[in-house]
N, C-alpha and C positions, 0 to 999 in steps of 0.2 A: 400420427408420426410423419405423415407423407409418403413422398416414393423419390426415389435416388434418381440422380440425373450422371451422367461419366460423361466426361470431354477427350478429344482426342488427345490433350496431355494426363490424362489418368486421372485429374481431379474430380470429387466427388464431391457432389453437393445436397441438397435437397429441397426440393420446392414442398413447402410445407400446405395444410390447408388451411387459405385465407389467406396466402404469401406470407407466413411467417418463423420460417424456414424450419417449421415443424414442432414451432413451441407454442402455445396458445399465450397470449398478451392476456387473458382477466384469469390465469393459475395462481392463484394463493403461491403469497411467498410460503417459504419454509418457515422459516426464521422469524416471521415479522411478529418479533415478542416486545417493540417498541413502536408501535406505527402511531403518529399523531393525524388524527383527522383532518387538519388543519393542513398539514404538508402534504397528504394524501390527496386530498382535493385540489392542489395546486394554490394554494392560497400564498399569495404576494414570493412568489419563488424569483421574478425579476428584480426584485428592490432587493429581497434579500441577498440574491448572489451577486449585485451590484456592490453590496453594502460591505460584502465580504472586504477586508483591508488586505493585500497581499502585503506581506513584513518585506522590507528594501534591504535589513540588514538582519543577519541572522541572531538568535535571540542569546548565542554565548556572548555578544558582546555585551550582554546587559549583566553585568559582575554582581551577584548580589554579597550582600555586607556579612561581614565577618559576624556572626553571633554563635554563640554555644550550644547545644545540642541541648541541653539542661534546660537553658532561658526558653525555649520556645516548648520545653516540655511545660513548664507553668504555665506560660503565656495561652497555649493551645487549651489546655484543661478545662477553661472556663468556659473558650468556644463551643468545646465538645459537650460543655454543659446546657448549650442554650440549644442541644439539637443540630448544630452545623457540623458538614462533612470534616473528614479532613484534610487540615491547612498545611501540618508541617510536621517535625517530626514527635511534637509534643502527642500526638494521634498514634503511635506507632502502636501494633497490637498489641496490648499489656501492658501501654504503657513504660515500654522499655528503650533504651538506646538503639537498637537493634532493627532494622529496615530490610522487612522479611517478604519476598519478592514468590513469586509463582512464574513457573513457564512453561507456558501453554504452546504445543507445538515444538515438537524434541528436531526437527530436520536442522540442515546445516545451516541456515541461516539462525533458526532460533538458538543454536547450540552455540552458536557465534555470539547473539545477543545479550545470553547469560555471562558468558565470559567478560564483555564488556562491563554488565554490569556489575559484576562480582571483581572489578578490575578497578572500580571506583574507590578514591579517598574517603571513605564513610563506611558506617559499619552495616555491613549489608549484610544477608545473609539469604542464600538457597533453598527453600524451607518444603516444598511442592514442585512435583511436574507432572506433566498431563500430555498424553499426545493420543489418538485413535489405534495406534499399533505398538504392542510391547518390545517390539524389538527396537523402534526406532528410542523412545525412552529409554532402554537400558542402554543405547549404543553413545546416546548423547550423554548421559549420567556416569558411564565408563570414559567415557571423552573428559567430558570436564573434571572428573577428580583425578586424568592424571596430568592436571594442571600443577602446578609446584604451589604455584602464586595465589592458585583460588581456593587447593582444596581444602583448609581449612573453615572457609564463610559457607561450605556447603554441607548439609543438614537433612538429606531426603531419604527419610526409612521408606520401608515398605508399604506400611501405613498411608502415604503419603506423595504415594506413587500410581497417578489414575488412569486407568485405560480404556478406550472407549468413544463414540462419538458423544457422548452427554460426560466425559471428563473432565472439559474444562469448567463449569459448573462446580462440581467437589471442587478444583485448586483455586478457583474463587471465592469458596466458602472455606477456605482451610485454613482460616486467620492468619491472613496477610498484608500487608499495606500496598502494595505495587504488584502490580501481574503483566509481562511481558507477552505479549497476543503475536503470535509469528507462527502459528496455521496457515492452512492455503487459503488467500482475500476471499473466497464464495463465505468462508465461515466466520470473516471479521465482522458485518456487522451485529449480528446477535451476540456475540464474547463481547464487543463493546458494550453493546446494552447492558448484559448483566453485570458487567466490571463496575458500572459508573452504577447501575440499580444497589450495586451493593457497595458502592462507599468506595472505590477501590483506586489510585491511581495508577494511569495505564500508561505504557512505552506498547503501538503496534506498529506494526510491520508496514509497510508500502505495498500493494493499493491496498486501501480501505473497503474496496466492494469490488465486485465484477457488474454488477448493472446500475440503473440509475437511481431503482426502488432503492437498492442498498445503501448508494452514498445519501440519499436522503434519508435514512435511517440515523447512519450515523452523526451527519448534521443535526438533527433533533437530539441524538443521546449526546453531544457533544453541547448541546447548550443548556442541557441537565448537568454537563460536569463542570459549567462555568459555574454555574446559580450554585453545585455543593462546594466549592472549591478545590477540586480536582486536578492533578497535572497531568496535562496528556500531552503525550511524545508520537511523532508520527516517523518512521526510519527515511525521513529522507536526508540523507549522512552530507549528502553536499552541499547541503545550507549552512555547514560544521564545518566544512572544510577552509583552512586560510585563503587558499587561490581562490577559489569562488568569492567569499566575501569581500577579499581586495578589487577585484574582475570589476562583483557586480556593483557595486559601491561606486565605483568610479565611473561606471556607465550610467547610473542616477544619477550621478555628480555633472555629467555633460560630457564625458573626455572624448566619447568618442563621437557628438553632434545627436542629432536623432535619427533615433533608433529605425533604416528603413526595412532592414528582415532577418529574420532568423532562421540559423538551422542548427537540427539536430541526429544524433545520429546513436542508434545501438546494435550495429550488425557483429555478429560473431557464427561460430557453428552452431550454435546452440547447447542444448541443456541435456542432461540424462534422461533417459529410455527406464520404464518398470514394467518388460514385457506380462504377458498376462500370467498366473499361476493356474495348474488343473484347478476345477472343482472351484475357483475362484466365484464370488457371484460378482454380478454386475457394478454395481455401487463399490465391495469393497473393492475392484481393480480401479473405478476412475477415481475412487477417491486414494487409491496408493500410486497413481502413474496421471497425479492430479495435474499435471502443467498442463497436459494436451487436452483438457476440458473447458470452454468459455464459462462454463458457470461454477467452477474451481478457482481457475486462472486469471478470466479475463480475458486469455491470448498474452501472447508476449509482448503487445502492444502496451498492453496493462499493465502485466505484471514484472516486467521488464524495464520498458524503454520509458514509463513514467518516470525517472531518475530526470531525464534530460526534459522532457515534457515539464516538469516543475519547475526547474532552471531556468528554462524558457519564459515559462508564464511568471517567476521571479524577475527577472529580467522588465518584463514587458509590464510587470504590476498592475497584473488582472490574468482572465482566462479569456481564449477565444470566442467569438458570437459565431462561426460558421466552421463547417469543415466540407471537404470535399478529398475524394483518395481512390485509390487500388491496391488491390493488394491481390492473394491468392498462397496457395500449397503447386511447387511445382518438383522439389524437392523429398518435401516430407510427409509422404504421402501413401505409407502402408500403414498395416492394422494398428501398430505398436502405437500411432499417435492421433491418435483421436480426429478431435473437427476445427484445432486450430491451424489457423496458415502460417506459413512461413517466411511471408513478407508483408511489410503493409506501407505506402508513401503517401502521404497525407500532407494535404496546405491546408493548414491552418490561419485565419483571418481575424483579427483583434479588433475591437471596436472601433481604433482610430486607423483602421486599415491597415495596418502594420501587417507582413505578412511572416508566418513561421513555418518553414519546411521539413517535416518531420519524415526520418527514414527507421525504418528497425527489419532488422535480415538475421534468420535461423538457416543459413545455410554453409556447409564448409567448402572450402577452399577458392573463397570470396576476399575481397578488401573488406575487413573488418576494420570498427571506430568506436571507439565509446568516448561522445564528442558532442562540447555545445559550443555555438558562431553565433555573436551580435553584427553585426555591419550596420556601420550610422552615416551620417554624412562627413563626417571627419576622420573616422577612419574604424579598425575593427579589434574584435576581441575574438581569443580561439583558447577554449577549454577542455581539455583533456580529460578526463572522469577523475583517473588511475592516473594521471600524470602529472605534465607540467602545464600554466597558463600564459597567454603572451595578449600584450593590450599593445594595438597599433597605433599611436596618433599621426595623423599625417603631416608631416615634415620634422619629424620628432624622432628619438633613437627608441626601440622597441621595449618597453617592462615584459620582464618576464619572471614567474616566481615557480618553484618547486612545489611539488605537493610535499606537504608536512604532515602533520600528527593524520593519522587514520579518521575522517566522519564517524564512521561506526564505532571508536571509542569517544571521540569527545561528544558526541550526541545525548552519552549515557551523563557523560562527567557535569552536560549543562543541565542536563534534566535533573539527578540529583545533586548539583550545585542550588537549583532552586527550590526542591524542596527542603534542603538543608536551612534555607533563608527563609522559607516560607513565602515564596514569591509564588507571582501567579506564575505558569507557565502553561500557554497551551497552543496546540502545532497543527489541531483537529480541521480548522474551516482549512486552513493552505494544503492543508492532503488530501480533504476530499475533492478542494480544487483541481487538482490536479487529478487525482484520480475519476475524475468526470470528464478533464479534457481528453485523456484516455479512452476514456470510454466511446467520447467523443468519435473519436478519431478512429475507431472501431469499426461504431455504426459507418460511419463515411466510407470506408475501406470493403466491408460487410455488405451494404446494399448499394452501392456503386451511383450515391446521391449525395446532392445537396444538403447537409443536416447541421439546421439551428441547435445553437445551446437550448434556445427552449422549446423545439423540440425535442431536447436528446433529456432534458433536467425532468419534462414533465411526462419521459416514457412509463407507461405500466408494464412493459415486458420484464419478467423477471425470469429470469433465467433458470432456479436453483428447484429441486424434487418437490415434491407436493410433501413428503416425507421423508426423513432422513434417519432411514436403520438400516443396517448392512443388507437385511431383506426387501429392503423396499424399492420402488421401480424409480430404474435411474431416470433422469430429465434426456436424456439421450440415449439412442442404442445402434448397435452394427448392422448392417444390414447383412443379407444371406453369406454376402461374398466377405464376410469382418470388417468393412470398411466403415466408418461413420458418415453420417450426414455432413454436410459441411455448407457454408453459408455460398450461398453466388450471386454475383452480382447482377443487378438488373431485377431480380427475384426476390432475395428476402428480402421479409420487413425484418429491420432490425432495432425498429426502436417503438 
């Protein structure tokens, strides 16, 4: 495990042995129920993430064509005869109209996710949920049916109601065409595996992984879901957004000259606190008070400020080759939250040296932003998350546009617009893009260095338990005094 180190601002860390702030780099992933030899061994990981295509315009503008629900139940039937996944909605379980969804992960984002989806022009329906804690499934199952608008597309007996860490599993097998994955990112990439092993088209949550073994997990199951024809939706809502799309569009178009830096920004107070319960074990507290965990979370770096980190790498069309940062807990820093920090500032470097400035802060009564900046040679661009957008040209009067429709509902509306048409649709390499440059930016903040894409793509440090049962030994623990380990700089290795 190590031994704890205290600085005279209270921060806790731990120099691990072998410097690697207490986690052994060759622990068997958990999860790794998809590992391809070929990725594991690092085989062609440069061409490939070179090769990756960052999309310049978001995929709602691609309208697909009016056809009828019926036509492509024929059309499909034959597919499904030759053995291929499914295409459209001619696939639907039973062979009916009816596009019968599972959702994995009852907290308020997933609880949000359903709603969108059950909010769609199409005949959807509710059919399964799954979460690790019963109260959180029942809270979100009472939530959503007293919806006016959704409760009747929802459908979930008791039967059909799973609890448990091997839950999602049952609501992936519980005949259904679409499973929305919105758990905490340590448990996305194994629910990918098995969604795409079993036929299933997926809508998950942002990030995709908390370490690097993971995003290359789901890279591999993701090019399993091309070859079945699968749609996979990744939440990142502001590639949906109209502002963004006009912004970024016109910044590939040239308006604002070339692109010389970026920045971005997600400082607010931060997120909810799940102090600990008596008699609680280990495991089930970090997996219910999951934010303040790196191999849960990610850190907020991750699991957070990724929104703007994609924008960014949207923008810039590609991911960073370096990072360099600090960061630290100088704020949030009793037992209640674990071993992640509190802040982390990061310059990020792009291949054609472009430079990105990335800020994210969990502290209150700070300047809060939730905020992405291009600056070119001709003038700049300034995006708002939650807000308004404004493109500067120089010597020019300013465009500025409102935010309109919600991301998080038109995200759902594009993803089953396409499989209503039977179009490809899939969001999987630009989220784990992003979710690596995160991670990225982690490690850099984390061990107070220099660190390449490749070496952050081709870490074996995996973060997540050697097991994963309520009894089993968590990947982190308290020390004497309740405080976690927590990473420092100069000290861990964190890639």
């Amino acid at each position: 495990m190590g031994w704890h180190m205290r600085d005279a601002c209270g921060m806790v860390a731990v120099v691990g042995v072998g410097g690697d702030g207490g986690r052994s780099s060759t622990r068997p992933t958990l999860l790794g129920t998809w590992e391809l030899s070929a990725i594991e061994s690092g085989f062609a990981f440069k061409q490939q993430w070179r090769n990756i295509v960052m999309k310049k315009d978001s995929l709602r503008d691609q309208s697909p064509q009016q056809t009828t629900r019926r036509d492509f139940l024929k059309a499909t039937a034959a597919v499904a005869a030759v053995g291929t996944s499914k295409l459209s909605p001619g696939a639907y379980a039973g062979g009916s109209d009816v596009i019968r969804i599972a959702l994995i992960g009852c907290g308020g984002r997933g609880t949000g996710a359903a709603f969108n989806a059950l909010s769609v022009k199409a005949n959807v329906r509710l059919v399964a949920m799954a979460d690790a804690f019963e109260d959180r499934l029942q809270t979100s199952l009472k939530s959503l049916r007293a919806r006016k608008q959704i409760r009747d597309r929802i459908d979930v007996p008791k039967d059909r109601q799973f609890v448990g860490l091997d839950a999602y599993q049952k609501a992936i097998q519980s005949d259904v065409d679409l499973v929305l994955l919105c758990t905490p990112p340590g448990f996305r990439p194994a629910q990918f595996e098995a969604a795409v092993r079993a036929g299933k088209h997926v809508f998950m949550e942002k990030p995709v992984a908390t370490d690097a073994r993971g995003v290359r997990r789901v890279l591999a199951a993701n090019e399993q879901a091309k070859k079945k024809g699968l749609l996979v939706a990744v939440g990142h809502h502001l590639r949906h957004e109209r502002k963004h799309i006009e912004v970024v569009r016109r910044i590939h178009d040239g308006a604002i000259g070339q692109v010389k830096f970026l920045r971005a920004y997600f400082n607010s107070a931060g997120v909810w606190v799940r102090p600990r319960k008596p008699g609680e074990s280990e495991m089930h507290y970090q997996i219910r008070n999951w934010y303040y965990f790196t191999w849960l979370s990610g850190d907020h770096i991750v699991e957070q400020h990724v929104h703007d980190i994609d924008v960014c790498n949207w923008i810039a069309g590609g991911h960073p080759v370096e990072a360099q940062g600090s960061g630290g807990r100088q704020v949030r820093i009793g037992k209640d939250y674990g071993e992640i920090f509190d802040h982390h500032c990061v310059e990020f470097t792009y291949e054609d040296g472009t430079k990105f400035f990335s800020y994210c802060r969990h502290i209150p009564g700070c300047w809060n932003s939730f905020s992405e900046h291009a600056h070119g040679t001709k003038g700049f661009a300034s995006i708002q998350g939650h807000g308004t957008a404004l493109l500067q040209i120089d010597g020019k009067e300013p465009m500025t546009w409102k935010r309109e429709r919600d991301g998080h509902q038109v995200e759902h509306e594009d993803l089953f617009a396409a499989l209503l048409a039977g179009k490809p649709y899939n969001e999987g390499d630009y989220g784990a893009t992003s979710t690596m440059t995160a991670i990225l930016g982690r490690m850099a903040t984390y061990s107070g260095k220099v660190v390449t894409w490749d070496e952050a793509i081709h870490s074996k440090l995996s973060l997540g338990p050697e097991e994963l049962a309520w009894d089993a030994e968590a990947p982190v623990k308290p020390g004497p005094d309740g405080l976690y380990p927590c990473a420092m700089p100069g000290t861990t290795k964190a890639w």
